[in-house]
N, C-alpha and C positions, 0 to 999 in steps of 0.2 A: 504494500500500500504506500508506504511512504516512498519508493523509488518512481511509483509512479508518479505519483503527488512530482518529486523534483524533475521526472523528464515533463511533464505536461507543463511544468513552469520553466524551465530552459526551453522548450518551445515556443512559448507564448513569448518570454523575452525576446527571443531571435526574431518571431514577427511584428513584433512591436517594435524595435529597434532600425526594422528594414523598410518598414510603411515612408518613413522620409524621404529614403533612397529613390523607392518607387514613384512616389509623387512627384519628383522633379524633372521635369521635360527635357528633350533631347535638342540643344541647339540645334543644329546641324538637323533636324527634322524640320524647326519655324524660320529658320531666318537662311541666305544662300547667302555665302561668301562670295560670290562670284557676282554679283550684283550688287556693288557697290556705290551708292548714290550718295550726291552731297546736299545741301541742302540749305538757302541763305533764308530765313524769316523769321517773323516774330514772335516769342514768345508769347502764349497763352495762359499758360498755366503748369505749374511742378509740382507733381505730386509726391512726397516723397512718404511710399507704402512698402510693404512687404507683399508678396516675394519681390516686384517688380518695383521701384521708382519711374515714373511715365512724366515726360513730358512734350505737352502738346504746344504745338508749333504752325502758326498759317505763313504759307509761301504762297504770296503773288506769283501766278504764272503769265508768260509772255502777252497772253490774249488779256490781263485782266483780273481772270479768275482766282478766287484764291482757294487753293489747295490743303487742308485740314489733314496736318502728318502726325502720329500718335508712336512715341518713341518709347524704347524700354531701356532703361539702363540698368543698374547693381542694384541690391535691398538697399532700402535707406539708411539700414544699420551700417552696410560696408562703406556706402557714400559718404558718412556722416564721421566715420573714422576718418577719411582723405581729406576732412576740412571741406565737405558740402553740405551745404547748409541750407534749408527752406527758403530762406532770401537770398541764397547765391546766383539764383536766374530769378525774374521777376518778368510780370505781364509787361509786354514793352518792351523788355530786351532786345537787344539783334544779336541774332545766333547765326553762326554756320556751322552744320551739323553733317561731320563724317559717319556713313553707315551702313550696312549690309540689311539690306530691303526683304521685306518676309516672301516665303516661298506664295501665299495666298492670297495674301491681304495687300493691296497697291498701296493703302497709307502707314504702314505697318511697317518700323525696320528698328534696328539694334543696333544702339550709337557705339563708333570706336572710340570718336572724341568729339570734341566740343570747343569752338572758340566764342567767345563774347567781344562786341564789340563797340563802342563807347559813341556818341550821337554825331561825333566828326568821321566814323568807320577805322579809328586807331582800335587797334587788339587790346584788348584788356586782361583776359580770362582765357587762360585754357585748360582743360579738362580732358582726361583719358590719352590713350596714345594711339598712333596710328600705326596701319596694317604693315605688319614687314614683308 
């Protein structure tokens, strides 16, 4: 009795321990490295959540139109270790945003990196690194 007692609870360990592994998505399934897109507009909004930090981004395109880009970058917790911060991009901002575009979604990509840019277009801010 009691040795079952401890395999059914080293069991149940091992599966409970593994559910996190399993829940985590396979880049390389969402997002193509091979479609690399960049990307100059204005900051909307930063959300800085878990799993995901997202922020969204409108880029005027040529005709006009503006174009609504919805970006994923680190949890907020690893960002927030690197010295990012809720107020480090702000609505308004000007952003150019290096990224690997998702396999489905056309507004959908995963920033490499990030520059910020000040209201005369001097660099201010950069953020993440680019692809080697």
């Amino acid at each position: 009795m009691k040795s079952t007692l401890l395999r059914a609870g080293a069991i149940l360990t091992l599966l409970l321990t593994s559910l996190p592994i399993l829940a985590h998505h396979n880049w390389l399934a969402q997002f193509d490295p091979d479609k690399p897109v960049i990307v100059s507009g204005t900051v909307i909004q930063l959300q800085m959540v878990n799993p995901h930090t997202r922020l969204f981004v409108d880029e005027v395109l040529e005709n006009g139109e503006i174009f609504h880009w919805n970006f994923e970058l680190a949890a907020a917790s690893m960002l927030m270790r690197q010295g990012i911060r809720r107020d480090t991009l702000k609505p308004g901002d000007t952003v150019e945003i290096h990224a690997a575009l998702a396999r489905n979604i056309d507004n959908v990509a995963n920033v490499e990196f990030i520059v910020q840019f000040d209201a005369e277009g001097n660099e201010i801010f950069r953020f993440g690194s680019a692809r080697q």
